[in-house]
C-alpha positions as CSV (number, residue, x, y, z in Angstrom):
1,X,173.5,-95.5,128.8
2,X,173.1,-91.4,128.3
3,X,175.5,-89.4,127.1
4,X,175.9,-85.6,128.7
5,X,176.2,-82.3,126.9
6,X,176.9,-79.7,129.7
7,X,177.0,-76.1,129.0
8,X,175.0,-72.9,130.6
9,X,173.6,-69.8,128.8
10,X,176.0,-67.7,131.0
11,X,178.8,-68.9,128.8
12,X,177.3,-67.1,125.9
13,X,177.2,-63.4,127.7
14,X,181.2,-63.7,128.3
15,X,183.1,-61.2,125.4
16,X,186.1,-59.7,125.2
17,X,185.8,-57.2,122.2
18,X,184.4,-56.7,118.7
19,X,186.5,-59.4,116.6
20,X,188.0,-60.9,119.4
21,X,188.1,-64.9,117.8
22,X,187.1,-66.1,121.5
23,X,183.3,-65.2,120.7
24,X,179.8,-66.2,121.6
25,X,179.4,-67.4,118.5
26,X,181.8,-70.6,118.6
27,X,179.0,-72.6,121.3
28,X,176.4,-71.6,118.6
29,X,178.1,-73.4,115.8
30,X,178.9,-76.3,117.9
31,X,175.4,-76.3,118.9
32,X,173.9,-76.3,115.0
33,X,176.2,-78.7,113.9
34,X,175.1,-81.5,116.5
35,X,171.5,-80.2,116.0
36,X,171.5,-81.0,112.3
37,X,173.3,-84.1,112.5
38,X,170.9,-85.7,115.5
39,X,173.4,-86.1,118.1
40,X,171.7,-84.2,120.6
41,X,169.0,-87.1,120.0
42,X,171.6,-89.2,122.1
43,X,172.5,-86.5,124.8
44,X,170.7,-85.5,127.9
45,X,171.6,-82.2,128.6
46,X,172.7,-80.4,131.7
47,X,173.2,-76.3,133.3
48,X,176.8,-76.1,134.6
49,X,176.4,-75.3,138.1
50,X,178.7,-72.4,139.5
51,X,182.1,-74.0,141.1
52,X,182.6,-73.4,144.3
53,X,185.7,-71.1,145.7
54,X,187.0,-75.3,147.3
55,X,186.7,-76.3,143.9
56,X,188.5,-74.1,142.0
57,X,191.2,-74.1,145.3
58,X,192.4,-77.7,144.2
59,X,193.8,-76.2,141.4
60,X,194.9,-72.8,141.5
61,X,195.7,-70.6,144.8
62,X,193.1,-69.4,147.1
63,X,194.5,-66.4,146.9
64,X,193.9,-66.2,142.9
65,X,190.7,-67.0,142.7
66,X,189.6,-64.5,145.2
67,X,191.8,-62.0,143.3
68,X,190.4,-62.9,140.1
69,X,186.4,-62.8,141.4
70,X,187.4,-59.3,142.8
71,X,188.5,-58.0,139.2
72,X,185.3,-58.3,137.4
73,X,184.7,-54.7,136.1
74,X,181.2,-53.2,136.9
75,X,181.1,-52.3,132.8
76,X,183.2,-52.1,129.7
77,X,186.0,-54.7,129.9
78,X,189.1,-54.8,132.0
79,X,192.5,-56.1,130.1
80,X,194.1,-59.0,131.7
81,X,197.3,-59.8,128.9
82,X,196.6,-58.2,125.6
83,X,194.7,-61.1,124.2
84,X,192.8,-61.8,127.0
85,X,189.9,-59.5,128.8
86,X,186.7,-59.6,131.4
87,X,183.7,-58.3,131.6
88,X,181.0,-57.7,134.1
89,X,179.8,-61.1,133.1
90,X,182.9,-63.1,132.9
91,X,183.3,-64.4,135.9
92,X,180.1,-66.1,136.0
93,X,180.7,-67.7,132.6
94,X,184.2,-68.6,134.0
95,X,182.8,-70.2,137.7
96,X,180.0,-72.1,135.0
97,X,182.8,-73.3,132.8
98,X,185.0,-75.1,135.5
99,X,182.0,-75.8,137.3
100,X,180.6,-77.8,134.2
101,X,183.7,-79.9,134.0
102,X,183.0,-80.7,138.0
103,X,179.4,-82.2,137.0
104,X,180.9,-83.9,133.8
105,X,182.7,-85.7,136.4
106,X,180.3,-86.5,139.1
107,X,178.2,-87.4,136.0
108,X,180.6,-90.2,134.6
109,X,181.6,-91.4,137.8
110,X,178.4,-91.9,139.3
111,X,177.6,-93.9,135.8
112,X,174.6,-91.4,134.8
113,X,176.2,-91.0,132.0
114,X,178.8,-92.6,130.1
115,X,180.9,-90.1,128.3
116,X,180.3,-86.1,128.5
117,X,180.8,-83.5,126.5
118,X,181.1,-79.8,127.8
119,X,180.7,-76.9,125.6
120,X,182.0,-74.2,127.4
121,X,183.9,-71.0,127.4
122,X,185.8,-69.0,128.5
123,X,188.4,-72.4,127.6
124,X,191.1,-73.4,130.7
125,X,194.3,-74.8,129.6
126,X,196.1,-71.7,129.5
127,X,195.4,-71.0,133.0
128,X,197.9,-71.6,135.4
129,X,197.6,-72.1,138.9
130,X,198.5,-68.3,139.9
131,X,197.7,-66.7,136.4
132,X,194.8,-66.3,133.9
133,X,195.9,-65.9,130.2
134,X,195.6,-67.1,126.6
135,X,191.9,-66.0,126.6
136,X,191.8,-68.7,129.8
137,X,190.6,-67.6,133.3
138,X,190.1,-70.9,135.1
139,X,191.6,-74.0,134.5
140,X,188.7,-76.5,133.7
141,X,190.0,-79.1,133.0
142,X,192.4,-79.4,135.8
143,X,189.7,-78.3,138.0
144,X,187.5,-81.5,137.2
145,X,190.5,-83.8,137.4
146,X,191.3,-82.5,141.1
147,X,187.5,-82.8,141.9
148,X,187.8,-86.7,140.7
149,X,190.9,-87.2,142.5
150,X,189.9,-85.7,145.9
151,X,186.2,-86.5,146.2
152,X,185.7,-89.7,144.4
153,X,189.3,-91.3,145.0
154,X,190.7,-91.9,142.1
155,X,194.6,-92.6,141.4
156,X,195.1,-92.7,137.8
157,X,193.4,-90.2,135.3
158,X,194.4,-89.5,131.9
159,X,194.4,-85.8,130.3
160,X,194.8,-85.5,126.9
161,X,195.4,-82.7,125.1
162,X,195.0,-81.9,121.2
163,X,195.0,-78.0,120.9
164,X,197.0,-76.3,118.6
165,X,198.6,-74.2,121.4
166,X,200.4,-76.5,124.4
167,X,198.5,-76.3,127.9
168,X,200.8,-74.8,129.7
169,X,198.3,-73.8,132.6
170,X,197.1,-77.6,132.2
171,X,201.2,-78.5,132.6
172,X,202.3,-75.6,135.3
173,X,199.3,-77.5,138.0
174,X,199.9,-81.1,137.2
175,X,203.6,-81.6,136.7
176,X,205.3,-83.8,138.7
177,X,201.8,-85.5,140.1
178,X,202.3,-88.7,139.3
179,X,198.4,-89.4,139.5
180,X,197.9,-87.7,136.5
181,X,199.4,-87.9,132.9
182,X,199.2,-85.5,130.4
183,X,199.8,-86.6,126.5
184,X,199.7,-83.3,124.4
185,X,200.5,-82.7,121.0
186,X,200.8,-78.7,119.6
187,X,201.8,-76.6,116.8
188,X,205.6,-75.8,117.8
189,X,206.5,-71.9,117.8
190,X,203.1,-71.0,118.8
191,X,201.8,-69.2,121.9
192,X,202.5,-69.4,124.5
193,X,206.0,-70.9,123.3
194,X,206.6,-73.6,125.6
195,X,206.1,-77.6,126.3
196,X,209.2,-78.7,124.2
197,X,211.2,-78.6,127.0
198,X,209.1,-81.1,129.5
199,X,210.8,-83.4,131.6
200,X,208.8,-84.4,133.8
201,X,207.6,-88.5,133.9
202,X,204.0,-87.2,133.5
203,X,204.4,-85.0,130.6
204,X,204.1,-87.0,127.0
205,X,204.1,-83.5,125.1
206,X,204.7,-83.8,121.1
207,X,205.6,-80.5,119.3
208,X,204.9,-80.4,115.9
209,X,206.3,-78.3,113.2
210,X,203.5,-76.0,111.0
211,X,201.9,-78.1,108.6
212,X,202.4,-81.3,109.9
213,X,198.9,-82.8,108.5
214,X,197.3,-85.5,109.7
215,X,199.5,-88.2,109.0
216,X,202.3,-87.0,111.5
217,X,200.0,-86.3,114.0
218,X,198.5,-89.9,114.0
219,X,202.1,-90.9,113.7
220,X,203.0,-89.0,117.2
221,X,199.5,-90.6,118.4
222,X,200.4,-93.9,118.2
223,X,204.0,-93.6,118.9
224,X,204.1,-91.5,121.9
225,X,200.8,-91.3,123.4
226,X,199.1,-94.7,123.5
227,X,202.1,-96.8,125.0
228,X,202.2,-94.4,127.4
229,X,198.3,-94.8,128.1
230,X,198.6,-98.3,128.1
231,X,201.6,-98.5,130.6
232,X,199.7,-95.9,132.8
233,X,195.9,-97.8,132.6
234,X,193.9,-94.9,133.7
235,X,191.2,-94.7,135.8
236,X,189.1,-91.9,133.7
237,X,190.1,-89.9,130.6
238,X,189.9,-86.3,129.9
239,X,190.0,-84.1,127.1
240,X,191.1,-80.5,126.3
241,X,189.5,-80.6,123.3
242,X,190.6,-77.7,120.9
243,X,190.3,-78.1,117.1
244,X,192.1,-74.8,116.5
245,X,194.7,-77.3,114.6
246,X,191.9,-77.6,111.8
247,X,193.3,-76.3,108.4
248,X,190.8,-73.6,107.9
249,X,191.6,-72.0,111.0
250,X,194.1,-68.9,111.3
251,X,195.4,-69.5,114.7
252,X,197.5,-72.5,113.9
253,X,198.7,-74.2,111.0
254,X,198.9,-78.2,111.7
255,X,196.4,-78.4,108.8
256,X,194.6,-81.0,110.6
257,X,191.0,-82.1,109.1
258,X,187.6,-83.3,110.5
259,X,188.8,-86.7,109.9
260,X,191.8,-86.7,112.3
261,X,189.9,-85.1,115.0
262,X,187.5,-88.4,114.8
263,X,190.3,-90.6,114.6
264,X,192.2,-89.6,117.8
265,X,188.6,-89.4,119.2
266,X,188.4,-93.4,118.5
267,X,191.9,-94.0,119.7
268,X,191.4,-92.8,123.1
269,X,187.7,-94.2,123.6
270,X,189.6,-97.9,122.9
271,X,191.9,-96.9,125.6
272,X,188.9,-96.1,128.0
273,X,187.0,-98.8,127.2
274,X,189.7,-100.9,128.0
275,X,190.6,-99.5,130.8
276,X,188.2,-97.4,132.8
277,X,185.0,-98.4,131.4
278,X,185.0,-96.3,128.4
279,X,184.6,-93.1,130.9
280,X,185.8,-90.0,129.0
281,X,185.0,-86.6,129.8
282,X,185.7,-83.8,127.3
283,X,186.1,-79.6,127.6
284,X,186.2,-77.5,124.9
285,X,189.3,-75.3,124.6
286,X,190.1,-73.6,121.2
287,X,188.7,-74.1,117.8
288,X,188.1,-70.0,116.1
289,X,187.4,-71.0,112.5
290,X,183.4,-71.4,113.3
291,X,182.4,-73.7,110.3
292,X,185.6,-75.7,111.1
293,X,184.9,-75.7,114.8
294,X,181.4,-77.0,114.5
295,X,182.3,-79.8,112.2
296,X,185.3,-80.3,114.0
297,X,183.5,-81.1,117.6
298,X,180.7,-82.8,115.8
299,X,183.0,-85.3,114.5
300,X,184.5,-85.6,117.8
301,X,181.1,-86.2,119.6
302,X,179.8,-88.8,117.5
303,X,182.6,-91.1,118.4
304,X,182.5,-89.9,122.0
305,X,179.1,-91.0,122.3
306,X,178.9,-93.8,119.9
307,X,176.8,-92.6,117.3
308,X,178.3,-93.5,113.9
């Protein structure tokens, strides 16, 4: 079985400032570190396509996405929240990003391929349905899981969630749908200050205090997260996979390692393989630190796809 790395040059030509930490330059180190360590050997890769205005209108308003299409700036860079910017090529890289996410899926489910990884940006689970912020503009992840849900049927998918920074975009357009549950663990006190609070039956959200380390974070793994994946059995898993929690990383401080990201890698992919035929789909989201991020997501991938 092949294994899918989606991503599209257009994600490259999205900026938002000299020394902004969303840069160009975090798909490039991503990109090296798989290249030296073989696993693209194992991947067949794929262009993102552009989603289409119906896809993106499963999960966020019409009305949004229109509006947010319409804001693209002709030059220079238009300010969306102070951390977060366009310019004239940021709305392609944005339609590419969720749009990859919607090909990881048709991908997986068709059984082309058996677990994808898309390196993309601008990341998604900031967005919410009726806002783009935290560097996010469209909500990728959320995006692919609606595309899943309406167009190939399924009832039961899994998002997980292992950014530093809670997905409150991801949370805002899937609480209280009971066809999906969301297991998230993030740095409490952090932007965008919010997810402790969750009370919803499809929200497993885990705040963690700074410096946690990798042994609490397993900890909340195991107890929180996988009885809830086992009760729930889902039908297909995805990720929001930022590794902005690593310890060399300045927007967090969870002081995770390469190891841990590998480890909750494994404990998901037993969940999937005994549950939905070991189909998980992953997105990047954060991860700013680039040596950390490319050894981060290479230790992710090679348990995604197998290759130990």
């Amino acid at each position: 079985m092949l294994f899918a790395f989606v991503t599209h040059a257009d994600c490259l030509r999205h900026e938002m400032g000299a020394g902004h930490p969303e840069c160009p330059e975090r798909l490039a180190a991503i990109h090296d570190q798989l290249l030296i360590k073989g696993l693209l050997d194992y991947m067949v890769a794929y262009d993102a396509p552009l989603a289409t205005e119906e896809q993106l209108a499963r999960a966020h308003s019409p009305g949004y996405v229109r509006d947010l299409i319409g804001m693209s700036p002709a030059e220079g860079h238009r300010q969306i929240d102070p951390d977060t910017a366009m310019n004239p090529h940021t709305v392609p890289a944005a339609l590419r990003a969720a749009g990859a996410a919607v090909l990881a899926t048709d991908l997986v489910l068709s059984g082309e391929a058996a677990t994808a990884f898309c390196s993309i940006r601008p990341p998604g689970h900031h967005a919410t349905r009726d806002a783009a912020m935290g560097f996010c503009f469209f909500n990728n992840v959320a995006v692919g899981i609606r595309h899943a849900l309406a167009v190939h049927g399924l009832q039961r998918i899994a998002l997980i969630d292992f950014d530093v920074h809670h997905g409150n975009g991801s949370e805002d357009i899937f609480r209280g749908d009971q066809r999906v549950l969301m297991c998230s663990i993030f740095e409490q006190g952090l932007y965008p200050f919010s997810g402790d609070d969750a009370t919803e039956p499809n929200m497993v959200n885990i705040g963690l205090p700074p410096r946690s380390g990798g042994d609490r974070f397993r900890a909340a793994v195991t107890d929180h997260w996988l009885p809830a994946l086992e009760s729930f059995a889902p039908q297909l898993i995805f990720i929001s996979a930022g590794f902005d929690g690593h310890r060399e990383d300045e927007m967090g401080n969870l002081a995770l390692v390469e190891a841990d990201y590998a480890w909750v890698t494994q404990q998901i992919m037993v969940v999937a393989h005994r549950h939905c035929q070991g189909r998980v789909i992953s997105c990047l989201e954060g991860g700013y630190a680039l040596s950390a991020l490319g050894r981060s997501a290479t230790a992710h991938v090679q348990v995604l796809i197998g290759a130990d």
